[in-house]
C-alpha positions in Angstrom: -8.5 -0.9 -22.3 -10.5 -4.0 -23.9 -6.8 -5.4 -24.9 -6.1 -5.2 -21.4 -9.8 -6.7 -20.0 -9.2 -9.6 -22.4 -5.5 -9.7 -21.0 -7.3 -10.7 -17.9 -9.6 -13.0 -19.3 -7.4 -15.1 -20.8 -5.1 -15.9 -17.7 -8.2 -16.3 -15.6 -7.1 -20.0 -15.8 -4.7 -18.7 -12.9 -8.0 -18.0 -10.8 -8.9 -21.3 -9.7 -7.8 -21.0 -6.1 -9.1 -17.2 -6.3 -11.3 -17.3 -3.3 -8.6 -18.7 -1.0 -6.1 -15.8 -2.3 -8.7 -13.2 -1.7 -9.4 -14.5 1.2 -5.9 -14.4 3.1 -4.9 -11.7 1.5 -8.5 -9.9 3.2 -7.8 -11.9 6.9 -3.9 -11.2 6.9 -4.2 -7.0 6.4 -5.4 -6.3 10.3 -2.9 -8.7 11.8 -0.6 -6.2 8.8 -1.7 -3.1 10.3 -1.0 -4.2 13.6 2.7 -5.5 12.8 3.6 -2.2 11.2 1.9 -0.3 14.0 4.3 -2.2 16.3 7.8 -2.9 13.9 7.7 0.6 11.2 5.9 3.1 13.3 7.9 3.7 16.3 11.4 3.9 14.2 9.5 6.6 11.8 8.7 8.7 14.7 11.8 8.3 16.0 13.4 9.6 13.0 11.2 12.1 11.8 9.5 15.2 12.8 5.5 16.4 11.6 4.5 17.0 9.4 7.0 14.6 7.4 6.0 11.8 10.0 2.7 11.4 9.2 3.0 11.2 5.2 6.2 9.2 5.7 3.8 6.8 7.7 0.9 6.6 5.3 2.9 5.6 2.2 5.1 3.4 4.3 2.5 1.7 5.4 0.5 1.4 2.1 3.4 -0.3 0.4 3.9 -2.8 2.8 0.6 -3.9 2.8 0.5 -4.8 -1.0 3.7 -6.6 -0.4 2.4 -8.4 2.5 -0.2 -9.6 0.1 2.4 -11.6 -2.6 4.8 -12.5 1.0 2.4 -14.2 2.5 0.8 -16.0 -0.4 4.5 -17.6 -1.0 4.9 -18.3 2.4 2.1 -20.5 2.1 2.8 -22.2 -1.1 6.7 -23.0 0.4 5.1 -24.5 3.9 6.7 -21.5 5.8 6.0 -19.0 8.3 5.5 -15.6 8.2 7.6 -12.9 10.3 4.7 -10.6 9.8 6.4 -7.5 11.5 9.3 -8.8 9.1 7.3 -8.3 5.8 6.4 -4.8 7.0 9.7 -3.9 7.4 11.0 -5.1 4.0 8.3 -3.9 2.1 8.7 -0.2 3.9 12.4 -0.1 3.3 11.5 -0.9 -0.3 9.4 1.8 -0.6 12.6 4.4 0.5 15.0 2.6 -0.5 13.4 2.9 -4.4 12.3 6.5 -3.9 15.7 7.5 -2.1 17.2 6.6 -5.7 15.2 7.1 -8.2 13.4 10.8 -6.8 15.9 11.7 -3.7 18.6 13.8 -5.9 20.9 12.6 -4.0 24.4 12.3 -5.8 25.9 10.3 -3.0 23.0 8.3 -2.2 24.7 4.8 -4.6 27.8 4.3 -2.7 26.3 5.6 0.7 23.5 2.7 0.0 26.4 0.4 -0.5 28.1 1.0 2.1 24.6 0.3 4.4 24.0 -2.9 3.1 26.9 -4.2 3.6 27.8 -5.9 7.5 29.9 -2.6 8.5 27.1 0.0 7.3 28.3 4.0 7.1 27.6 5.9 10.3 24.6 7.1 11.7 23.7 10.3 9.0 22.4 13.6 9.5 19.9 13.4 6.9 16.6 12.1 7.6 15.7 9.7 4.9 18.9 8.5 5.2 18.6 7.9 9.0 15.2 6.2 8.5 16.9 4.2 5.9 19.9 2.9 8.3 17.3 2.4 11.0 14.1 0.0 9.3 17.4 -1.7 7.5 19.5 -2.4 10.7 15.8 -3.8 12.3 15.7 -6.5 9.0 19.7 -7.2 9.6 18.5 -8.0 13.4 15.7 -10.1 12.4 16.1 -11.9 9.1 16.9 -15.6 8.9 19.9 -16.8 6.4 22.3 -14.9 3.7 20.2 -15.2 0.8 18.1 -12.4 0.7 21.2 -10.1 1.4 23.2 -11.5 -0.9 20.8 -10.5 -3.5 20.0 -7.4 -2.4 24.0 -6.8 -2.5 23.1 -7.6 -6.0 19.6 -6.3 -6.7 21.5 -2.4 -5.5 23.8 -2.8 -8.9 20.8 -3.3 -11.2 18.9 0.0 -9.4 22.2 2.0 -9.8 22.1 0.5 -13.5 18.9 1.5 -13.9 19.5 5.2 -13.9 20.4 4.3 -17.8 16.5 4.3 -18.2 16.3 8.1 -18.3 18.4 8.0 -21.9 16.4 7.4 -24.5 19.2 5.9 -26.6 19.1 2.6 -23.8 18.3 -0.1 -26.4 16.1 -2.7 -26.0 18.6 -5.2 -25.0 20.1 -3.3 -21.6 16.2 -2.9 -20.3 15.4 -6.1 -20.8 18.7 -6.7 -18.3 17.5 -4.0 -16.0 14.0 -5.2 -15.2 15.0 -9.1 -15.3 17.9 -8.0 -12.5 15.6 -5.5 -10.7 12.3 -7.3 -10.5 13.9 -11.2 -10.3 16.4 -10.2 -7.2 13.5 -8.3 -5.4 11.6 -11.3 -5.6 14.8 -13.2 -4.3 15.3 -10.3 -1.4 11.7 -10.3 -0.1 10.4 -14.2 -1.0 13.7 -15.3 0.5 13.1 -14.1 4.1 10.6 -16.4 4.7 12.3 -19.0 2.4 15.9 -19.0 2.7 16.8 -22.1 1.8 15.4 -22.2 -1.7 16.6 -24.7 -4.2 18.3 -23.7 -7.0 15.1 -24.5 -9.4 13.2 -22.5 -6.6 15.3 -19.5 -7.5 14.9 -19.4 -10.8 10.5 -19.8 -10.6 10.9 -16.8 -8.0 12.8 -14.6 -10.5 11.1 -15.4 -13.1 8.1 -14.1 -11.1 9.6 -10.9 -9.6 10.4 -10.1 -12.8 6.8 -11.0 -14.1 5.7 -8.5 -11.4 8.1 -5.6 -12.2 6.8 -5.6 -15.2 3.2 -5.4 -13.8 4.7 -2.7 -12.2 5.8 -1.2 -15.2 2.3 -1.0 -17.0 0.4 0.3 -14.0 3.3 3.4 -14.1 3.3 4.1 -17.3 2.0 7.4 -17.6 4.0 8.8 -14.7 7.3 6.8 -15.6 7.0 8.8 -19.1 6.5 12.4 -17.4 9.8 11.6 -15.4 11.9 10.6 -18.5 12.0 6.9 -17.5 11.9 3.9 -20.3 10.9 1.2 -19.3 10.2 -2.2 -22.2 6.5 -1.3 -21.7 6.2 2.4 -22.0 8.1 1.9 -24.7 6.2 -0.7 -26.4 8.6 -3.8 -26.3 6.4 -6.0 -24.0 3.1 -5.8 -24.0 0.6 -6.7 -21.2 -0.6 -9.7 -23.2 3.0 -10.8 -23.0 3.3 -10.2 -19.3 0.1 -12.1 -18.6 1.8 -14.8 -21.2 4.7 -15.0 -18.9 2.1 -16.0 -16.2 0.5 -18.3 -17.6 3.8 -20.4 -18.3 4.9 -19.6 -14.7 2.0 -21.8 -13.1 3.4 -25.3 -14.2 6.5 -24.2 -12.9 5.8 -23.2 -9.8 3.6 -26.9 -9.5 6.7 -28.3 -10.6 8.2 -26.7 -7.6 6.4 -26.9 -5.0 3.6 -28.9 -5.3 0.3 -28.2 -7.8 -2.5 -27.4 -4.9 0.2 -25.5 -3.0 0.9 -23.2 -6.1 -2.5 -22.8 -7.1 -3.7 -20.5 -4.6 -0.1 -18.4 -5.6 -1.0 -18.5 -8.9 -4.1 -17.0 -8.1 -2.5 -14.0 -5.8 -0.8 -13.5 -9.3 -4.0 -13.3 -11.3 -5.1 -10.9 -8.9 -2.3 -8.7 -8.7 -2.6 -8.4 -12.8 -6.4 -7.9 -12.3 -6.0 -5.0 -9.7 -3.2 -3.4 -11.7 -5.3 -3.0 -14.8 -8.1 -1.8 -12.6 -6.1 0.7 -11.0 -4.5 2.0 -14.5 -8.0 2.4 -16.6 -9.8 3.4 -13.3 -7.5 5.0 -10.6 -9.6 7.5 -10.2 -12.7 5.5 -8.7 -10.2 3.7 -6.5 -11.1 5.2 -2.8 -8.8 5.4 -0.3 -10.2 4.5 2.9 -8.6 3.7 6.8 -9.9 0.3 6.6 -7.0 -2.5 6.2 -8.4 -3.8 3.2 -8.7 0.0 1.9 -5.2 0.2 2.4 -4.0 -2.9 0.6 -6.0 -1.5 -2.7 -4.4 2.1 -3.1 -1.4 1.0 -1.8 1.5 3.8 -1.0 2.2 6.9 -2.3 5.7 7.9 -3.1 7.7 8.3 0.1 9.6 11.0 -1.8 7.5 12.4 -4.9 9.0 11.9 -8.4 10.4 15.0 -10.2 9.3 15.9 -13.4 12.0 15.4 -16.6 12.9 18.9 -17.9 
């Protein structure tokens, strides 16, 4: 835990536009509430019966919010606007989509998936998840300006199928290292690039250098529970540490001030320090982490599994 403190305290150079990133990401989570009320809500009841609705709801809606957070934050670093009821979308789908793979048990569910995101999707399924699925992704397909965050996430499905590979323990080093650079730099492509989807090529490579900063992030604060499913990841099993994430971070900033401007990316820079901040505070102290109905309650638990994990045997 004091590694991890000190982690923090050394990127805290990130933090100089802290109040500005806590304070959007505080005054954009009611206008976030209110766009999933109206975009994610209506399709979930649709879809779903009680008492699946309402837990489909919550974690939906959890998720989104902490990915509204790093959307919006980019938005404003790139100069662009902000589909809000977008963002809720994408980050909800995400949420499935990742849980549909990795936890559904589906044997089917790769090429079915495939077959969705391309332009002449499977037809309407039987199952439920899978109907939800089709339904929040045919609402993005509707809405989303530009190719490039579908041609990554044409790309970004190949790494997730790859990434069942993570539940052998004899995946070396080298083929992880692929999966979470393909994984967390495309997702950063996918969701960053629907508000932005006429990034430069330099632009691309800062944003996946930063997804993949972030799925690592991800990483650390699942440790414990990607271990009790069988899953390696390089930080469970001790190939990056956190001090190499927060590292990564650090070299990120001048890039992203190369980029796009340095007071633009500084208050980005910040919504990155405070993603690592929250993430170790959520590992060494989940526990005291309350869950309340307030927006900004919401954005700190964030979402539960839409479909819980299974065990490894």
């Amino acid at each position: 835990m004091i590694r991890d403190l000190l982690t923090v305290l050394r990127c805290a150079r990130l933090a100089i536009a802290l109040p500005v990133a806590l304070k959007d990401a505080v005054a954009c989570a009611p206008d976030a509430v209110r766009d999933f009320e109206r975009a994610v809500e209506p399709i979930v009841r649709d879809v779903l019966p009680e008492p699946e609705r309402g837990a489909m709801i919550d974690s939906l809606r959890g998720t989104a919010l902490s990915f509204n957070v790093g959307i919006h934050a980019y938005a404003r670093m790139a100069g662009r606007t902000c589909d809000g009821e977008l963002v809720m979308l994408a980050g909800s789908v995400a949420r499935l989509y990742d849980d549909m793979i990795d936890n559904g048990g589906d044997p089917a569910i790769d090429s079915w998936v495939a077959s969705l995101f391309k332009a002449d999707g499977p037809a309407v399924p039987s199952d439920h998840h899978r109907r939800l699925l089709a339904a929040l992704y045919a609402e993005i397909r509707r809405r989303a300006p530009g190719e490039l965050w579908h041609t990554a996430l044409l790309e970004l499905h190949d790494y997730q199928v790859l990434s069942r590979t993570q539940r052998d323990p004899a995946t070396p080093a080298a083929q992880l290292g692929k999966i979470t650079r393909g994984k967390g730099g495309l997702a950063g492509l996918v969701l960053f690039g629907l508000v932005h989807p006429d990034m430069s090529v330099v632009q691309r490579d800062a944003v996946m250098e930063a997804g993949e900063a972030l799925q690592l992030l991800d990483d650390y604060l699942d440790q414990e529970a990607d271990l009790r499913a069988g899953i390696g990841t390089p930080v469970n099993r001790g190939e990056v540490s956190l001090a190499e994430v927060g590292a990564r971070l650090l070299a990120l900033r001048p890039r992203l001030a190369a980029c796009y401007g340095g007071a633009a990316a500084r208050p980005f820079a910040a919504t990155l320090f405070l993603l690592l901040a929250a993430n170790v505070l959520k590992r060494h102290w989940r526990e005291r982490v309350t869950r309340t109905d307030t927006p900004l309650g919401l954005l700190l638990a964030g979402g539960d599994h839409a479909i819980p994990p299974k065990r490894a045997s």
